[in-house]
C-alpha positions as CSV (number, residue, x, y, z in Angstrom):
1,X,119.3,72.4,115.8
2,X,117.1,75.4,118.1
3,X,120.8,77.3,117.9
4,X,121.0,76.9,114.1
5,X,116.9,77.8,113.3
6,X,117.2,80.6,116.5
7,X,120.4,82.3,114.2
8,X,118.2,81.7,111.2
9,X,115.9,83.6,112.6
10,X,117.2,86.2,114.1
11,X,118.0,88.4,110.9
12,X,114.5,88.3,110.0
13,X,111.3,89.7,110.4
14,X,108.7,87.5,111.9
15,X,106.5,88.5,108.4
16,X,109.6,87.4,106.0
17,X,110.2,84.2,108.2
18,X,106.2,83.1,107.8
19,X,106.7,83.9,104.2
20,X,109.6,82.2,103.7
21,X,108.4,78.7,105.2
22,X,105.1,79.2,103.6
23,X,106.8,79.3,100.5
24,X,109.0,76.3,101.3
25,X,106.0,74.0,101.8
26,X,106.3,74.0,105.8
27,X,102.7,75.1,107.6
28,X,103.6,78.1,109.9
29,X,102.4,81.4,111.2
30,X,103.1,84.3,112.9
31,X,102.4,84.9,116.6
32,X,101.1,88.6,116.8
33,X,101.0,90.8,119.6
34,X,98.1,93.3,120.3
35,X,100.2,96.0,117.9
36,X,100.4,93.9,115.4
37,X,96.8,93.0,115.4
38,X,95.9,96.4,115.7
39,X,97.9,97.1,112.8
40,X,96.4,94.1,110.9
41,X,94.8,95.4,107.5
42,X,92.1,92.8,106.7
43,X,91.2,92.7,110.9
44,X,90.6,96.6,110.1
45,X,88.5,96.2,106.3
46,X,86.3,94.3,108.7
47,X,86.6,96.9,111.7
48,X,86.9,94.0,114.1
49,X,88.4,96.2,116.5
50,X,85.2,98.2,118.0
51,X,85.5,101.4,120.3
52,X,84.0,101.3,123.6
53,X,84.4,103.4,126.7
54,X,85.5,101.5,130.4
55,X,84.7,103.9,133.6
56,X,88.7,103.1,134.8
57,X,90.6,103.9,131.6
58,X,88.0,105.2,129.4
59,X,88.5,104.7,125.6
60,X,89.9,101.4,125.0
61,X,88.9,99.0,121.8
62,X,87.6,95.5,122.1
63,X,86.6,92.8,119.5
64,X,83.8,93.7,117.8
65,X,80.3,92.0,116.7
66,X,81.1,88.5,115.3
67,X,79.2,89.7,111.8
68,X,77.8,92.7,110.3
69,X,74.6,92.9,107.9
70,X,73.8,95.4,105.2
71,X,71.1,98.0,106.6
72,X,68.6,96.8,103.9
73,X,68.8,93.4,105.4
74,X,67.8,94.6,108.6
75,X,64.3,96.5,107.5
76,X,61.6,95.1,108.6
77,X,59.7,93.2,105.3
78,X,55.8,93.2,107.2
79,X,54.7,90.6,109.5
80,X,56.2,87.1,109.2
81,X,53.6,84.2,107.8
């Protein structure tokens, strides 16, 4: 069976065989490497991926903050009852 699913699999993207299961009923995902999730549009809408500077390799990009809130929300309304 792994030699028959392994050939399957083989001729195909990892994106075209998550689609194709999804679409056959059977739960699956992709496993991503860094690149990929780099490459990820909705991780970048979100700008999870935040820039940051480390002293031994300089620029590098780590996860960002968890959530993000609209500057409005932020302003300070007066003192709290």
């Amino acid at each position: 069976m792994s030699s028959k699913i392994e050939k399957w699999t083989k001729r195909r993207t990892p994106a075209e065989v998550f689609k194709l299961l999804q679409k056959s009923g059977v739960k699956a995902a992709m496993v991503e490497d860094m690149k990929d999730l780099f490459a990820d549009p909705q991780l970048k809408y979100r700008k999870f991926w935040a820039p940051t500077y480390h002293p031994e390799v300089e620029k590098v990009h780590a996860e960002g903050p968890p959530s993000s809130f609209p500057e409005r929300l932020l302003e300070s309304t007066g003192r709290l009852p």
